[in-house]
C-alpha positions as CSV (number, residue, x, y, z in Angstrom):
1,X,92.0,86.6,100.1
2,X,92.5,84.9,103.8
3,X,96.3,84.5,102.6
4,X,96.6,88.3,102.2
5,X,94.9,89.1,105.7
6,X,97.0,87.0,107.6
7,X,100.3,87.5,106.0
8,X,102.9,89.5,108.1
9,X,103.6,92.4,106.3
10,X,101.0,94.8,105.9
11,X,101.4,98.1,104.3
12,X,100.8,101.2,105.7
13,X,96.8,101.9,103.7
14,X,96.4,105.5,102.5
15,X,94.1,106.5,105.4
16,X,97.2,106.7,107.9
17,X,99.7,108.3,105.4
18,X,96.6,111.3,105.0
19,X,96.3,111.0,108.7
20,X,99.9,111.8,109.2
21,X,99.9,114.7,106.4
22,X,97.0,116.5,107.9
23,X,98.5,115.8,111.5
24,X,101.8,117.8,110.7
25,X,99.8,120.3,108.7
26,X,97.7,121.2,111.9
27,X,100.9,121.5,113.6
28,X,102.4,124.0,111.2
29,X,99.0,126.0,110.9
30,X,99.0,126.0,115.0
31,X,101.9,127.5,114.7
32,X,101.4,129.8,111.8
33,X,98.1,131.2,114.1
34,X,100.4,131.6,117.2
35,X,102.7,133.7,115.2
36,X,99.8,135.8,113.5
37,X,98.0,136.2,117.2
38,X,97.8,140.0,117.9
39,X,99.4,142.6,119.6
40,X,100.1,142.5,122.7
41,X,100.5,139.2,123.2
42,X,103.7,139.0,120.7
43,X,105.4,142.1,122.9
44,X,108.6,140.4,124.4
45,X,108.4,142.6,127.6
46,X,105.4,141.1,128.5
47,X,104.9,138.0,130.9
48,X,101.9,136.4,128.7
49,X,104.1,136.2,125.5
50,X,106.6,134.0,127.3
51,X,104.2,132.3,129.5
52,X,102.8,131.1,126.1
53,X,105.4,130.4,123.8
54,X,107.4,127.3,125.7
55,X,104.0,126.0,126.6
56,X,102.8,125.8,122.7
57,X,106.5,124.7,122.2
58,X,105.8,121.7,124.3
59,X,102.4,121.3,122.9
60,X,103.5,120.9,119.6
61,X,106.5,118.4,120.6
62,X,104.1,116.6,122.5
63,X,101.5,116.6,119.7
64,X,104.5,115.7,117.3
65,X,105.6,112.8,119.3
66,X,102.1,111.2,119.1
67,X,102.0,111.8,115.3
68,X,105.3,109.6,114.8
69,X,104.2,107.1,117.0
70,X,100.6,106.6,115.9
71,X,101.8,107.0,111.9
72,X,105.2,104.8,111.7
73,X,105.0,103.4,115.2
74,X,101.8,102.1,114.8
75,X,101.3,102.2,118.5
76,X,97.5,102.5,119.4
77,X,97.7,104.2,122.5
78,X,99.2,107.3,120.6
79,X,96.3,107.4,118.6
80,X,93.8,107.8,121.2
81,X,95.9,110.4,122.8
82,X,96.5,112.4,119.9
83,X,92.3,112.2,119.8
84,X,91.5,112.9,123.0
85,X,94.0,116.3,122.8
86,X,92.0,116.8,119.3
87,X,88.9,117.0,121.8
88,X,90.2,119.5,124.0
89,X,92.0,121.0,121.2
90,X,88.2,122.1,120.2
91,X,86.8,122.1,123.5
92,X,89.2,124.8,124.7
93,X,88.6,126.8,121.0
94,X,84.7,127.0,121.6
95,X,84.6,127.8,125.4
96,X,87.6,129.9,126.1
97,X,88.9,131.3,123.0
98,X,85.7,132.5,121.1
99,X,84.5,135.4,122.7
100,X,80.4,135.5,122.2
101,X,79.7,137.9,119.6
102,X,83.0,138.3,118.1
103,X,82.1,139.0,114.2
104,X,85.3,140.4,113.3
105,X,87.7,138.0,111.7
106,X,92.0,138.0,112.1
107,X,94.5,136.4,110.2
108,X,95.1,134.2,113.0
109,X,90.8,133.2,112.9
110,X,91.6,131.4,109.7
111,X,94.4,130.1,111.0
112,X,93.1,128.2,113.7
113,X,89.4,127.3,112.0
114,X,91.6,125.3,109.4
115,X,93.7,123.9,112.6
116,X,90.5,122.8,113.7
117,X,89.4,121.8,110.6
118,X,92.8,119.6,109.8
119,X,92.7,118.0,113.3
120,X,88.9,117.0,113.0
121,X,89.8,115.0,110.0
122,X,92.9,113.5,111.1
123,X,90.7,111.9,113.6
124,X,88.4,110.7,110.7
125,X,91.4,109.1,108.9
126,X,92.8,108.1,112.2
127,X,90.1,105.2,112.8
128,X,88.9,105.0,109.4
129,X,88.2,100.8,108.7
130,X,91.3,99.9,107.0
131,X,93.4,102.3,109.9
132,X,91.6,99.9,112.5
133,X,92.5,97.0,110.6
134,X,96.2,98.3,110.4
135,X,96.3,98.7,113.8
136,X,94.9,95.6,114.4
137,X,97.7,93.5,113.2
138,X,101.0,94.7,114.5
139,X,104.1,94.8,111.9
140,X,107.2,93.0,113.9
141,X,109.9,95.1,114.2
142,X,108.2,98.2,114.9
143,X,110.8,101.3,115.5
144,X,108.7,102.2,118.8
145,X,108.8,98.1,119.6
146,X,112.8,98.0,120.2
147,X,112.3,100.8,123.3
């Protein structure tokens, strides 16, 4: 068994290929709640819609980045970034964007509770045991190693 701990080539475990899946599927259901967000924030004419658009554009680049390098880099600094904006992802959701007393539900509510929902458990899977262990022992020859 001590053989197969220390021997260099680890495989990715399961825990980091379901973090990655879940990671890009918040990314497209973030997107999918931008694009269902209602009127009259989606007017073109008006400053908000394209004061928001580039910066979710970056957002999900950035968050994109992150995903790559904590799933197939195996860098761990990229996965406590990509937690830390899953902390202020929900931060900013409970204290700025739902309004007290707001009962009625949109498209774009579903939306981003499963966003929420899918970035909480990428988390989870994120530092799962066997992720920590994974991150733990480097692969050589990482693709984020040779920058």
């Amino acid at each position: 068994m001590s053989e197969l701990d220390n021997s260099p080539s680890h495989s990715r475990p399961r825990s980091i290929g379901r973090f990655e899946f879940l990671a890009y599927l918040s990314l497209v259901l973030l997107i999918c709640m931008f694009a269902l967000t209602p009127e009259p924030s989606h007017d073109p004419e008006t400053t908000q819609w394209q004061a928001i658009a580039p910066a979710v554009l970056i957002y999900a680049v950035g968050k994109w980045v992150l995903i790559f390098a904590t799933a197939v880099g195996q860098q761990n600094w990229a996965r406590w970034l990509y937690s830390a904006l899953v902390v202020l992802d929900v931060a900013i959701v409970v204290i700025a964007l739902v309004p007290p007393g707001d009962s009625v539900f949109a498209p774009s509510d579903i939306f981003l509770a499963l966003f929420l929902l899918a970035d909480i458990a990428t988390v989870y899977f994120a530092f799962s045991l066997e992720s920590d262990a994974w991150f733990d022992h480097p692969r050589p020859g990482s693709p984020l190693d040779r920058v």
